[in-house]
C-alpha positions in Angstrom: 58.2 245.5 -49.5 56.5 247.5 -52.2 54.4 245.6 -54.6 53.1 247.0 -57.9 50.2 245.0 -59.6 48.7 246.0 -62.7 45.3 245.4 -64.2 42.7 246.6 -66.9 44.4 244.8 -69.7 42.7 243.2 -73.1 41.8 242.8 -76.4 40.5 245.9 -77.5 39.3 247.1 -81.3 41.3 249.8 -83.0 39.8 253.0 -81.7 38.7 251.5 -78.4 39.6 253.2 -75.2 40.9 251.1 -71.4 41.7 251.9 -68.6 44.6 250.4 -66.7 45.3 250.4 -63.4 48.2 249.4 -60.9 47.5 248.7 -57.2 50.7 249.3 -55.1 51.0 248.5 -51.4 52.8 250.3 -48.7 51.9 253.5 -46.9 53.7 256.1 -48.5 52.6 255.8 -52.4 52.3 259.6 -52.4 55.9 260.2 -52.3 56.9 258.4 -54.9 57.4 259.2 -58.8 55.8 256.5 -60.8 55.2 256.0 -64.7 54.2 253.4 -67.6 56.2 251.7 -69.9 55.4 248.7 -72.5 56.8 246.8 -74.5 55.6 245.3 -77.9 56.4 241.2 -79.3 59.8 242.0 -80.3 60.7 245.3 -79.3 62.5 246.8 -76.7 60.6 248.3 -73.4 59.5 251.7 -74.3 58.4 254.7 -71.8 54.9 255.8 -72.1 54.0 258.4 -69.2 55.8 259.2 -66.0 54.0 261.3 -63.1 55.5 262.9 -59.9 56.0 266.8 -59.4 55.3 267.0 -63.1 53.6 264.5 -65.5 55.0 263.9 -69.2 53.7 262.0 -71.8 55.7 260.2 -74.5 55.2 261.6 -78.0 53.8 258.5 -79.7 50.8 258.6 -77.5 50.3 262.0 -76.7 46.8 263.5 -76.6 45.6 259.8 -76.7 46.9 258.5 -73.2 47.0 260.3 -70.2 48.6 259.1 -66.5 47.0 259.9 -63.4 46.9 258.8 -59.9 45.0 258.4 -56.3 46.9 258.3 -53.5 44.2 257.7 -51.0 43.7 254.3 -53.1 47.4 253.8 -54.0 46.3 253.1 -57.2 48.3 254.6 -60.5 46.2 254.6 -63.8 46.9 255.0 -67.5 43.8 255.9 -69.3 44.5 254.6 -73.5 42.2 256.0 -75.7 42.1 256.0 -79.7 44.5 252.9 -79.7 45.9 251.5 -82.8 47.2 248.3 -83.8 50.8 249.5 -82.6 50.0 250.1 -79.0 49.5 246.4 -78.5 52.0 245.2 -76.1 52.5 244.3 -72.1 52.2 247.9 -70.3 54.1 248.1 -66.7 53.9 250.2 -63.6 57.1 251.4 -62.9 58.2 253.0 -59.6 61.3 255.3 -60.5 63.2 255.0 -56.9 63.6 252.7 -55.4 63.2 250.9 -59.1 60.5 248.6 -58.6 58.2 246.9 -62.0 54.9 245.2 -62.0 54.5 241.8 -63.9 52.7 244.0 -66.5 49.1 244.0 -68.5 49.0 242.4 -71.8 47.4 245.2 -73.9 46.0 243.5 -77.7 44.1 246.1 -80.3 43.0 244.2 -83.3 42.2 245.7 -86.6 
């Protein structure tokens, strides 16, 4: 069975940059279509970036996050740049089919 375990989490000041990361096992990574999502204290779960045959970026973080991934490591990343105080949340892997989440990366930018 497919696991999805993310990593690269933290407190971060306002402008600072990460990089997260989510590890999945199982031999076929490559075919599948996998994205980001978080979700602030008190909001819903938001998308943030999706990427399979084409990659798309939500507009809140566009041109500051960007989604990429290596399938020889079977590893998914989200690279967060410029962050402000409202990107703080818990950010999860998401595999689109056959719908699988991570436990998720807490994600805290402080003024």
């Amino acid at each position: 069975q497919v696991q999805l375990v993310e990593s690269g989490g933290g407190l971060v000041q306002a402008g600072g940059s990460l990089k997260l990361s989510c590890a999945a096992s199982g031999r076929t990574f490559s075919h599948y279509d996998l994205g980001w999502y978080r979700q602030a204290p008190g909001k819903e779960r938001e998308f943030v970036a999706h990427i399979g045959g084409t990659t798309y970026i939500a507009d809140s973080v566009r041109g500051r996050f960007a989604i990429s991934r290596d399938n020889a490591k079977n590893t998914l990343y989200l690279r967060v740049n410029s962050l402000r105080l409202e990107d703080t949340g818990v950010y999860y892997c998401h595999r689109l089919l056959p719908p699988i989440w991570g436990q998720g990366t807490r994600v805290t930018v402080s003024a």
